[in-house]
PDB file of N, CA, C and O in Angstrom:
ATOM      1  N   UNK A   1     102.700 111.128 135.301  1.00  0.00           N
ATOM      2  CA  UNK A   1     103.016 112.435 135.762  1.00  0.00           C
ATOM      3  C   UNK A   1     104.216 112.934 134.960  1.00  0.00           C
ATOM      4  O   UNK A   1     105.175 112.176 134.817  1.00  0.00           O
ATOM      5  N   UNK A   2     104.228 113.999 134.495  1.00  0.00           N
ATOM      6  CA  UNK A   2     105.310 114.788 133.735  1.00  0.00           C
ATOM      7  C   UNK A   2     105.598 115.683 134.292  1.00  0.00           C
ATOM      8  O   UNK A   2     104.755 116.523 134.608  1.00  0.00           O
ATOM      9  N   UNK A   3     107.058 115.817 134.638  1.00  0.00           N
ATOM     10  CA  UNK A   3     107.726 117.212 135.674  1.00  0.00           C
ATOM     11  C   UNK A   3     108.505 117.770 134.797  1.00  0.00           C
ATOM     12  O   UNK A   3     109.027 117.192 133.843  1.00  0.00           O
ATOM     13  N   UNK A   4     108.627 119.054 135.121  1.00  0.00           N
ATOM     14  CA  UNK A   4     109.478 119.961 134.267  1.00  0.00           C
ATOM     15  C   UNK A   4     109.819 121.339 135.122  1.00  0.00           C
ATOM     16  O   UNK A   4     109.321 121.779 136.158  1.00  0.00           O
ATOM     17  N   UNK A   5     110.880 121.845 134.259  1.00  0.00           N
ATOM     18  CA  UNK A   5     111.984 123.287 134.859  1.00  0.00           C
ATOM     19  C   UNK A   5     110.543 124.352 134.044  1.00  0.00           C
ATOM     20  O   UNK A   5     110.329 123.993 132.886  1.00  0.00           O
ATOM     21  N   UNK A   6     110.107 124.916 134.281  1.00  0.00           N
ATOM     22  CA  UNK A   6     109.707 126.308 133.423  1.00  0.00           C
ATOM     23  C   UNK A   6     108.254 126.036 132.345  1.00  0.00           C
ATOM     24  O   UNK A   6     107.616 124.983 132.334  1.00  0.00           O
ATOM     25  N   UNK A   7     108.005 127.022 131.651  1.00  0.00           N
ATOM     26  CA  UNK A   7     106.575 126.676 131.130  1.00  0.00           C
ATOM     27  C   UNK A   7     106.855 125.434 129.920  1.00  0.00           C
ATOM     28  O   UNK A   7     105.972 124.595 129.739  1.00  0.00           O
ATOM     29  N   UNK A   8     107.848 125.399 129.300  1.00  0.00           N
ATOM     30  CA  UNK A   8     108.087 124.359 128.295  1.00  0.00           C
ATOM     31  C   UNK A   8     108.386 122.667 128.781  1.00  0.00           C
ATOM     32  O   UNK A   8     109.181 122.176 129.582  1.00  0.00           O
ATOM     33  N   UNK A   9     107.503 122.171 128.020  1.00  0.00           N
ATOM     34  CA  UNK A   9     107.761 120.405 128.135  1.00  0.00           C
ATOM     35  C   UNK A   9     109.791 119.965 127.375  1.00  0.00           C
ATOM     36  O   UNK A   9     109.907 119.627 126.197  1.00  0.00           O
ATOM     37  N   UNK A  10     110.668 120.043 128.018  1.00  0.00           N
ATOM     38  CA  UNK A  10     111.310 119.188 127.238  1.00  0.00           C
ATOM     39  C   UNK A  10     111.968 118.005 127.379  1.00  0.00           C
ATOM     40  O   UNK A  10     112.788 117.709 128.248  1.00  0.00           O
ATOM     41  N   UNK A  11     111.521 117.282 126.386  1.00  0.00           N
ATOM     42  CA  UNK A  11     111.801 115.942 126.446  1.00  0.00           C
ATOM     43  C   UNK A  11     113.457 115.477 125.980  1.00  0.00           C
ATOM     44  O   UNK A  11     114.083 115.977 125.045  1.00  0.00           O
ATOM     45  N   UNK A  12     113.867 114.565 126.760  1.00  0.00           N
ATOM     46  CA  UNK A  12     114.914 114.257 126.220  1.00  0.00           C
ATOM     47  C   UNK A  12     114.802 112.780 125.198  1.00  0.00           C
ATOM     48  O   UNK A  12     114.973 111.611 125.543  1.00  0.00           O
ATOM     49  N   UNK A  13     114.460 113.324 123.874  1.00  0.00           N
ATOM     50  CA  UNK A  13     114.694 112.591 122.875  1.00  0.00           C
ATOM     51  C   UNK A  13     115.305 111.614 122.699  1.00  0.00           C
ATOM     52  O   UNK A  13     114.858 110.739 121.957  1.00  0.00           O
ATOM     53  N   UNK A  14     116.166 111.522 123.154  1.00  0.00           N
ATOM     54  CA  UNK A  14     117.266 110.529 122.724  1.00  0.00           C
ATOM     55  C   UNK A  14     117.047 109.106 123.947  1.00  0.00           C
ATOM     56  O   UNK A  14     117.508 107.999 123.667  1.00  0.00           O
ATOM     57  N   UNK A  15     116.178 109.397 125.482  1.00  0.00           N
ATOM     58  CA  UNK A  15     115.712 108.339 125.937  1.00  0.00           C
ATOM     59  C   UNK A  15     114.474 108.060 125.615  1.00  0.00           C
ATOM     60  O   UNK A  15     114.347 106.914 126.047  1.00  0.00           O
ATOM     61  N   UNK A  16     113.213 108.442 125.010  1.00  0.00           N
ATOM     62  CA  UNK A  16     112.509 108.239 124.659  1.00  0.00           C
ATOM     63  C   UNK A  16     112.581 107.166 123.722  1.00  0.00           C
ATOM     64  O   UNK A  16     111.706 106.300 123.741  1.00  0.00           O
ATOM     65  N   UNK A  17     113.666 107.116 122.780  1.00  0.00           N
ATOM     66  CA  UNK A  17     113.209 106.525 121.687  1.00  0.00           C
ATOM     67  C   UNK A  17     113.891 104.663 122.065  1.00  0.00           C
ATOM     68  O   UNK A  17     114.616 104.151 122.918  1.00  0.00           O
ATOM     69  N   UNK A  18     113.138 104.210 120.878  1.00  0.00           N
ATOM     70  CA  UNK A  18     113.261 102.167 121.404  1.00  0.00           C
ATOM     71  C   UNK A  18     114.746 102.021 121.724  1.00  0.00           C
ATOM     72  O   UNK A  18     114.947 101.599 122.863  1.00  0.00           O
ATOM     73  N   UNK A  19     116.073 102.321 120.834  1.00  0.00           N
ATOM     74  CA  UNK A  19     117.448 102.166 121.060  1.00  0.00           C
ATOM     75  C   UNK A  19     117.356 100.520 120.614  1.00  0.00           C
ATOM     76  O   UNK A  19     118.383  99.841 120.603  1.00  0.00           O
ATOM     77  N   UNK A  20     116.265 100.045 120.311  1.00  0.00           N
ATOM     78  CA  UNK A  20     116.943  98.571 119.705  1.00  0.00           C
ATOM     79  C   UNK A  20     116.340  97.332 120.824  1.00  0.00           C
ATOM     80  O   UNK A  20     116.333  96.115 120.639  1.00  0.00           O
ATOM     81  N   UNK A  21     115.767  98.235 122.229  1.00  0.00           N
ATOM     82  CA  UNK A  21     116.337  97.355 123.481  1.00  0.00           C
ATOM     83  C   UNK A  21     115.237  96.070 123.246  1.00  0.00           C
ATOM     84  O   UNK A  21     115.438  94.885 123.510  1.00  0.00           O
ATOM     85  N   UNK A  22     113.848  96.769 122.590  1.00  0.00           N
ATOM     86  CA  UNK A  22     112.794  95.930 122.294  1.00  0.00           C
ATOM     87  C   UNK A  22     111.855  95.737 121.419  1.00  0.00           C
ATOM     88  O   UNK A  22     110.960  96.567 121.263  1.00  0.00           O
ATOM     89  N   UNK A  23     111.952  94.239 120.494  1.00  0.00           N
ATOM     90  CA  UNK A  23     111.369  94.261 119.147  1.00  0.00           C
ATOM     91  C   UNK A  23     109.614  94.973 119.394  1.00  0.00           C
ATOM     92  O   UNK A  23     108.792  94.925 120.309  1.00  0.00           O
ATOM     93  N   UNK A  24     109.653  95.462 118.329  1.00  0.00           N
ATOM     94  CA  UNK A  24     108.102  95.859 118.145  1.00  0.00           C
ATOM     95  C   UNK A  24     107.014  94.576 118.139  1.00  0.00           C
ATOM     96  O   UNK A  24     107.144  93.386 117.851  1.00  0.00           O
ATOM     97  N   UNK A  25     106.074  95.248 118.517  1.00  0.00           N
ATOM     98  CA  UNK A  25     104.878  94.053 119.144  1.00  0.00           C
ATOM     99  C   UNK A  25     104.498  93.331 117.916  1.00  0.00           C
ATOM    100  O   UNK A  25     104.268  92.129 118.040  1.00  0.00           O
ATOM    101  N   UNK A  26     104.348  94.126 116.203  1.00  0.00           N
ATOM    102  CA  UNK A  26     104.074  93.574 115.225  1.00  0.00           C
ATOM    103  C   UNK A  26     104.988  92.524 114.691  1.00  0.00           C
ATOM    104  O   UNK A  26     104.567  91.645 113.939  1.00  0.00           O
ATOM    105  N   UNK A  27     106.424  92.614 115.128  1.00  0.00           N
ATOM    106  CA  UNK A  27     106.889  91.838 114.841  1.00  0.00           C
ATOM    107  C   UNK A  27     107.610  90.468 115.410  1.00  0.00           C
ATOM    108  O   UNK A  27     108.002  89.455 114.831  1.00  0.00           O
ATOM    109  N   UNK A  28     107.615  90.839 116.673  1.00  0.00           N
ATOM    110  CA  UNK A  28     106.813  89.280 117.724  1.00  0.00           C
ATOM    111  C   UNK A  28     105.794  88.518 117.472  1.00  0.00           C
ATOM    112  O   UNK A  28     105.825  87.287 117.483  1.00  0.00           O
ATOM    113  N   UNK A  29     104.496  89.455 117.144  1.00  0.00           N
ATOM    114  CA  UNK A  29     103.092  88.515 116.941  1.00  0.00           C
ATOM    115  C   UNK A  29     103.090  88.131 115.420  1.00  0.00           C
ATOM    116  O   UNK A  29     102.142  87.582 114.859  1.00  0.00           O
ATOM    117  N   UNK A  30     104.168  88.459 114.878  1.00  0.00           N
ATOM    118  CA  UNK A  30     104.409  87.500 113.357  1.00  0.00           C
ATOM    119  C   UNK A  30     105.258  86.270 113.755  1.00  0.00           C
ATOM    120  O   UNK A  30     104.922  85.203 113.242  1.00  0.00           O
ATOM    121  N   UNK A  31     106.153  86.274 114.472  1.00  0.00           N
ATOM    122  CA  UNK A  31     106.758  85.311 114.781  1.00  0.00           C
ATOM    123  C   UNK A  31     106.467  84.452 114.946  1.00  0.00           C
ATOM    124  O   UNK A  31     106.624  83.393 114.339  1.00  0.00           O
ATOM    125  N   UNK A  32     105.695  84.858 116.297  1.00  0.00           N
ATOM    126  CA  UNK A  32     104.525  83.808 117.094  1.00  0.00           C
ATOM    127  C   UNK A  32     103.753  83.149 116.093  1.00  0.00           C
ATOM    128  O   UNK A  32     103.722  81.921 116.006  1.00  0.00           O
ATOM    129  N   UNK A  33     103.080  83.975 115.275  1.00  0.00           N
ATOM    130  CA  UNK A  33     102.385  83.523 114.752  1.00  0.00           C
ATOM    131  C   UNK A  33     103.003  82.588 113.530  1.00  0.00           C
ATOM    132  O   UNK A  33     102.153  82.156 112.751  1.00  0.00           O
ATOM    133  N   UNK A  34     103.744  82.392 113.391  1.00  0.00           N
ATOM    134  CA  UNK A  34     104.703  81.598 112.255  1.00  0.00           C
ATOM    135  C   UNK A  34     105.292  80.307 112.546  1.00  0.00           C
ATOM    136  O   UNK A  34     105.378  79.347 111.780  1.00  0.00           O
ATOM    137  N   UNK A  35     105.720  80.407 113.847  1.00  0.00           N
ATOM    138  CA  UNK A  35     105.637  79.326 114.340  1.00  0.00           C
ATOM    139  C   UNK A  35     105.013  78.579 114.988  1.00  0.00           C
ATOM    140  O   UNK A  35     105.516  77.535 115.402  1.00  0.00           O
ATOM    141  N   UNK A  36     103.691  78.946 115.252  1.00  0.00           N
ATOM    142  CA  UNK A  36     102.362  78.205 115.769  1.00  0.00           C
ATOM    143  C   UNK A  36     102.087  77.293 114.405  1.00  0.00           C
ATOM    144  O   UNK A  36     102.122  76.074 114.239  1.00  0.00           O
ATOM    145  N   UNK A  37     101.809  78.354 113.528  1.00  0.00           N
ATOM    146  CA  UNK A  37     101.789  77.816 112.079  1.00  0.00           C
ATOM    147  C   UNK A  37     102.615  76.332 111.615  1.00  0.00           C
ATOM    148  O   UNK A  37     102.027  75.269 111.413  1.00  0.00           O
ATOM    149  N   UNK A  38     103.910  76.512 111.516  1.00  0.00           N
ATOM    150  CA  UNK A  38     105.028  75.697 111.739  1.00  0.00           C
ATOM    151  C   UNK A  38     105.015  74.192 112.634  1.00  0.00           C
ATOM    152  O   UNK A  38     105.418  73.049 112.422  1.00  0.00           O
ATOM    153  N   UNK A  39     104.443  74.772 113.538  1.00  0.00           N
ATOM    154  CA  UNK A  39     104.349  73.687 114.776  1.00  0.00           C
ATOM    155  C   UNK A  39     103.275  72.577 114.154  1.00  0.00           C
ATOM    156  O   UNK A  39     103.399  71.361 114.003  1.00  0.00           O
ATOM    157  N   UNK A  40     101.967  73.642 113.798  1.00  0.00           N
ATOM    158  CA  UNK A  40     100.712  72.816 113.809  1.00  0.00           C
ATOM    159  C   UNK A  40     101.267  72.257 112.340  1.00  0.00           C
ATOM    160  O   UNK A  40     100.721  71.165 112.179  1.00  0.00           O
ATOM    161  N   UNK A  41     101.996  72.509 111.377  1.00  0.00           N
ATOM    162  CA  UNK A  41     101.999  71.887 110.127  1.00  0.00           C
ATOM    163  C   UNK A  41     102.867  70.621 110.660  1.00  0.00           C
ATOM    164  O   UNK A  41     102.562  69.574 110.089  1.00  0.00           O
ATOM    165  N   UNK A  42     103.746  70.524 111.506  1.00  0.00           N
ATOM    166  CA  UNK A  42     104.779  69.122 111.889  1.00  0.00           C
ATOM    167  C   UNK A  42     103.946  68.557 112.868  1.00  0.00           C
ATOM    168  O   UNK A  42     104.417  67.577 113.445  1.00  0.00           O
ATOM    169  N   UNK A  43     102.676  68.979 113.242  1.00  0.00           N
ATOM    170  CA  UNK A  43     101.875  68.047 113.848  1.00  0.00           C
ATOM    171  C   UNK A  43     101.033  66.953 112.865  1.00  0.00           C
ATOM    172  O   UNK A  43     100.908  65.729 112.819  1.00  0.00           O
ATOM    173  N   UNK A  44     100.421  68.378 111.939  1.00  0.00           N
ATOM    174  CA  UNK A  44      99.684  67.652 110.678  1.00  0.00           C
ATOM    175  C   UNK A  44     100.240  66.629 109.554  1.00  0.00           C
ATOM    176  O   UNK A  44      99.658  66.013 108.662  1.00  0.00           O
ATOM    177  N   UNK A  45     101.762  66.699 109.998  1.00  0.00           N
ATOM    178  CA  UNK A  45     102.681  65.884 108.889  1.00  0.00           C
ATOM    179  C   UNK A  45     102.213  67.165 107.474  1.00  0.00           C
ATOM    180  O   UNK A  45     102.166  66.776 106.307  1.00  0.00           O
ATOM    181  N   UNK A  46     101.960  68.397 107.789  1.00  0.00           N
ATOM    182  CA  UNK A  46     102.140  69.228 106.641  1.00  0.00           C
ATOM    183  C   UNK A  46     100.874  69.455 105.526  1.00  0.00           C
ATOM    184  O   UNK A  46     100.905  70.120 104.491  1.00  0.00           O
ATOM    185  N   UNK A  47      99.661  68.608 106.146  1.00  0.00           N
ATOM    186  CA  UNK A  47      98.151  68.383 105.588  1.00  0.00           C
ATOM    187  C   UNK A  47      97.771  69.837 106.156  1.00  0.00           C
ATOM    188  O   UNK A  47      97.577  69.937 107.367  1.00  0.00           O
ATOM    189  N   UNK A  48      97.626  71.276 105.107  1.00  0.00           N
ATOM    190  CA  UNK A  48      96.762  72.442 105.799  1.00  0.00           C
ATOM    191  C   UNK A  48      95.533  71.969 105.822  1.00  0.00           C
ATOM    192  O   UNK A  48      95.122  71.816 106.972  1.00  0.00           O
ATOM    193  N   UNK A  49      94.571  71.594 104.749  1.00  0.00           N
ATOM    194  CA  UNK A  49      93.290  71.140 104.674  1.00  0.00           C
ATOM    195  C   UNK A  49      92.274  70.311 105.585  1.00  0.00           C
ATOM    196  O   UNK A  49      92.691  69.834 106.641  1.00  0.00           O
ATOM    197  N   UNK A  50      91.234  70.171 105.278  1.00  0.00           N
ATOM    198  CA  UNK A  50      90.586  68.906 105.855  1.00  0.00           C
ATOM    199  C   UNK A  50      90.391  68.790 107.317  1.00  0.00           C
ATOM    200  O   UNK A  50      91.065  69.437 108.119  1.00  0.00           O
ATOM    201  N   UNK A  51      89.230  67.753 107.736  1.00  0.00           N
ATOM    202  CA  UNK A  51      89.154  67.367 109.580  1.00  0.00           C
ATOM    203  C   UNK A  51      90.226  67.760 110.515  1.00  0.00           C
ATOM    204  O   UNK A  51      90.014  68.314 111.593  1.00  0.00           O
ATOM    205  N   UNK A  52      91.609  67.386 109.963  1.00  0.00           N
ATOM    206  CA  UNK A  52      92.761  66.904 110.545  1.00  0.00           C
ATOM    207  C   UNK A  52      94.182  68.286 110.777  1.00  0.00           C
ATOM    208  O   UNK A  52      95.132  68.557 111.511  1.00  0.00           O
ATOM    209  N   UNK A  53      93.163  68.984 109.115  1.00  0.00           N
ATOM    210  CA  UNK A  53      94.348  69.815 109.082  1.00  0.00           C
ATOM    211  C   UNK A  53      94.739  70.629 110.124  1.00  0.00           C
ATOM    212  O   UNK A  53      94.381  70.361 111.271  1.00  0.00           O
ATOM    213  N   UNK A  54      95.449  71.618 109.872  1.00  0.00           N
ATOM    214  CA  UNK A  54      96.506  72.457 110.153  1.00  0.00           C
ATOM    215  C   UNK A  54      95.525  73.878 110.742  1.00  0.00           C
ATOM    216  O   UNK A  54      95.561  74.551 111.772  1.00  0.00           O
ATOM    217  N   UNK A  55      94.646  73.900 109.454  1.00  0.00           N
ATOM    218  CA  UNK A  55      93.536  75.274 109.367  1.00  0.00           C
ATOM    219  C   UNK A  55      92.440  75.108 110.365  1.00  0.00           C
ATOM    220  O   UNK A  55      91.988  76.006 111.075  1.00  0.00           O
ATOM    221  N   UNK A  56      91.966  73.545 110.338  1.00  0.00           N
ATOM    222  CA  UNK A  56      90.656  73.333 111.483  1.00  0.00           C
ATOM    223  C   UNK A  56      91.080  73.523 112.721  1.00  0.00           C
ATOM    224  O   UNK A  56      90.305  73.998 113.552  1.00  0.00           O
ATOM    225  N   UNK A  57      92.964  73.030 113.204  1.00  0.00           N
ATOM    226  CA  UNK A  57      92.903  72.545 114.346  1.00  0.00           C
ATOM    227  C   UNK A  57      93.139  74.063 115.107  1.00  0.00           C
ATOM    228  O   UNK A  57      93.399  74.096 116.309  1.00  0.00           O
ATOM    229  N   UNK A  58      92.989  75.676 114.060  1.00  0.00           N
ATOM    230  CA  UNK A  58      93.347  76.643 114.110  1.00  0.00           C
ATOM    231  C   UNK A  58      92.136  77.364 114.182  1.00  0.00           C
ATOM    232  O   UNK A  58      92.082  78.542 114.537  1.00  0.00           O
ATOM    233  N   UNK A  59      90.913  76.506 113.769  1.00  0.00           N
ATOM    234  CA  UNK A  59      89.860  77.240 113.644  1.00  0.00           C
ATOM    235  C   UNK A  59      89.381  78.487 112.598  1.00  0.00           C
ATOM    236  O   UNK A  59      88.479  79.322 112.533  1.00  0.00           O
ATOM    237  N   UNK A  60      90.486  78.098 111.877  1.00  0.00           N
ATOM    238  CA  UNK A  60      90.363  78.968 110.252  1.00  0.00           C
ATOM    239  C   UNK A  60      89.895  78.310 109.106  1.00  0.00           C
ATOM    240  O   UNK A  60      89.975  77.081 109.120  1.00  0.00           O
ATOM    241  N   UNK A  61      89.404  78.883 108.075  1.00  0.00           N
ATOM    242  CA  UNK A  61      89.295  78.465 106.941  1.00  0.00           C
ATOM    243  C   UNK A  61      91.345  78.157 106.014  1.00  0.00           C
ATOM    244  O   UNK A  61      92.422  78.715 106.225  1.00  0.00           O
ATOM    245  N   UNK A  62      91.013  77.279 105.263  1.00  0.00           N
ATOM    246  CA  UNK A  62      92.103  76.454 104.817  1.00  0.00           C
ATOM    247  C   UNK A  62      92.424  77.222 103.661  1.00  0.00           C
ATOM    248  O   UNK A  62      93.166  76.620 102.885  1.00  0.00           O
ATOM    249  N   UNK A  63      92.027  78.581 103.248  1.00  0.00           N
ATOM    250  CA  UNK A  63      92.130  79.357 102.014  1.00  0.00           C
ATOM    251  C   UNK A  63      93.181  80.467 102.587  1.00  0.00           C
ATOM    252  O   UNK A  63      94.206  80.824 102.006  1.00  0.00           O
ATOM    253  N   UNK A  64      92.521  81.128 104.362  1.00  0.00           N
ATOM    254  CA  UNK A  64      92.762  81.727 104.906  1.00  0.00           C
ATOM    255  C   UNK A  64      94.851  81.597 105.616  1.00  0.00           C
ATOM    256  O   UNK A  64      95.814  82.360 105.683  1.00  0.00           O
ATOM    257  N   UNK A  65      94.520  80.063 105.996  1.00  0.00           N
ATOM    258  CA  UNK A  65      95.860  79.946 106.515  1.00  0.00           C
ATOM    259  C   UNK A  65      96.585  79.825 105.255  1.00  0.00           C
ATOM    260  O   UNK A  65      97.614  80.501 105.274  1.00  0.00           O
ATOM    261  N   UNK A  66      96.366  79.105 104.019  1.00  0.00           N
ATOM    262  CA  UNK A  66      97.372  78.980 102.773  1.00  0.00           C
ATOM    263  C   UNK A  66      98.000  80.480 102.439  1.00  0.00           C
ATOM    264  O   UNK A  66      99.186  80.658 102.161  1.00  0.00           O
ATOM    265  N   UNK A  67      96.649  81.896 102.539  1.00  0.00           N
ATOM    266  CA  UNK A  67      97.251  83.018 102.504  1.00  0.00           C
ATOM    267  C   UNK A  67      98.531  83.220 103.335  1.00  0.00           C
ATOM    268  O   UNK A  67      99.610  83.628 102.904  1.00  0.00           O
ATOM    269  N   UNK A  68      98.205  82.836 104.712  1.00  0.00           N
ATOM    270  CA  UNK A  68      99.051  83.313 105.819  1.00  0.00           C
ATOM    271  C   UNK A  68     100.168  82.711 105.643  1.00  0.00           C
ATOM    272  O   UNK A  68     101.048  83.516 105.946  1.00  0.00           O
ATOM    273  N   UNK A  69     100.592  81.791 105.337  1.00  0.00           N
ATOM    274  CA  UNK A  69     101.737  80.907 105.091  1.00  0.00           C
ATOM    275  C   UNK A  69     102.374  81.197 103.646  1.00  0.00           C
ATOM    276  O   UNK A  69     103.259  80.515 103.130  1.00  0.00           O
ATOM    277  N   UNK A  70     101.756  82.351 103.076  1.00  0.00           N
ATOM    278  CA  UNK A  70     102.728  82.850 101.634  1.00  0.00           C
ATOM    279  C   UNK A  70     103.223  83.800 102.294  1.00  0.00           C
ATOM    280  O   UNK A  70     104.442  83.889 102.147  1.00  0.00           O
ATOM    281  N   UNK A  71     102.580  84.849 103.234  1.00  0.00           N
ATOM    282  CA  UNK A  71     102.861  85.967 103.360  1.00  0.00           C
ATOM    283  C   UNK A  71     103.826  86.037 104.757  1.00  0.00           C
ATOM    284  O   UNK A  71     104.486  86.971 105.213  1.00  0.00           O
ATOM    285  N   UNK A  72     103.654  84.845 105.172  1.00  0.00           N
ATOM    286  CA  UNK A  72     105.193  84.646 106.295  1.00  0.00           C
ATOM    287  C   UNK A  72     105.771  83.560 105.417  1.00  0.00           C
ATOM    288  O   UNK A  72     106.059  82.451 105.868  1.00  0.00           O
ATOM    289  N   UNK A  73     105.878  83.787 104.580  1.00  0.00           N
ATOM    290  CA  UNK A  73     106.978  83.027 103.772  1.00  0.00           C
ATOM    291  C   UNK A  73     106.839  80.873 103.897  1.00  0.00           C
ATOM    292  O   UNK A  73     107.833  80.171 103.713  1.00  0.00           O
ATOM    293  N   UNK A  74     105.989  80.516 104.097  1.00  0.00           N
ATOM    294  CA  UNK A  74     105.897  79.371 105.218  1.00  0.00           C
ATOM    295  C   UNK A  74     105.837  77.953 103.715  1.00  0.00           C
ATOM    296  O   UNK A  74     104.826  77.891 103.016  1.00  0.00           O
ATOM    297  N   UNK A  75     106.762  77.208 103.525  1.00  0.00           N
ATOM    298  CA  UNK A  75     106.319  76.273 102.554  1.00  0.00           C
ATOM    299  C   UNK A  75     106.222  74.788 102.887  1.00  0.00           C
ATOM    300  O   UNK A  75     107.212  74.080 103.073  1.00  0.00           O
ATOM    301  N   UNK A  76     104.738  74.293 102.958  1.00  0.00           N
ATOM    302  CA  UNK A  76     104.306  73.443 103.952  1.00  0.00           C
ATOM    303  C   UNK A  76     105.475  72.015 103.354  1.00  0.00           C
ATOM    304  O   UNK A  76     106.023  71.343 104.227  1.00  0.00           O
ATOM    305  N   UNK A  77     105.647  71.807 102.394  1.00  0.00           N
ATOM    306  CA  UNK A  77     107.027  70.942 101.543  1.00  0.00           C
ATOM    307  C   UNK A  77     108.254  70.674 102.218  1.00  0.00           C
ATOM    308  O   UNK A  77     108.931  69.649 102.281  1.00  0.00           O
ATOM    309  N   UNK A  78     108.411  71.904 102.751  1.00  0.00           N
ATOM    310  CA  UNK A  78     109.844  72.081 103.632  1.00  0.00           C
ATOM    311  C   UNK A  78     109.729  71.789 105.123  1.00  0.00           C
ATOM    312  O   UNK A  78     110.750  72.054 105.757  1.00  0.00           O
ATOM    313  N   UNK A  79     108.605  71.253 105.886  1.00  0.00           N
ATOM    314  CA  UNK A  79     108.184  71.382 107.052  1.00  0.00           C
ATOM    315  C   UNK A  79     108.504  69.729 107.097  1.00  0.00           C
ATOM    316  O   UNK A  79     107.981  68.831 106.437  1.00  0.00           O
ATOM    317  N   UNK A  80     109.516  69.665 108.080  1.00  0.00           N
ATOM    318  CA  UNK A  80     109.407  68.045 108.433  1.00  0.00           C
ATOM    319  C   UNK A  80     109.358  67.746 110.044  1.00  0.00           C
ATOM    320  O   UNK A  80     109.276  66.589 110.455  1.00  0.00           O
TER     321      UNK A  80
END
């Protein structure tokens, strides 16, 4: 429901907008998703590939997660 003084909508701008209070959803579900990533590689001892890997136990192809792990920065080397 939107209430208002007179025929014009006005909004007060300045509460409308985020102010900082809460990260955007895209950049939570990168997070999340980075450290699921993360997690499952210190499960795998850092193997993306194969039965065991990182990618199956994700239900992805192993081409797919190697993308995902350049593009969140992720270097399976550094994962202990």
């Amino acid at each position: 429901m939107i209430l208002t003084h007179g025929t014009a909508l006005q909004a007060p701008i300045a509460e409308l907008g985020n102010s900082g209070r809460n990260t955007p959803v895209s950049v939570r579900y990168e997070a999340d998703h980075r450290d699921e990533i993360v997690r499952l590689l210190r499960v795998t001892s850092g193997r993306v590939g194969g039965r065991d890997g990182a990618a199956a136990r994700m239900g992805i192809k192993r081409t797919t997660l190697i993308s995902r792990m350049k593009r969140l920065g992720i270097d399976r080397r550094k994962i202990s």
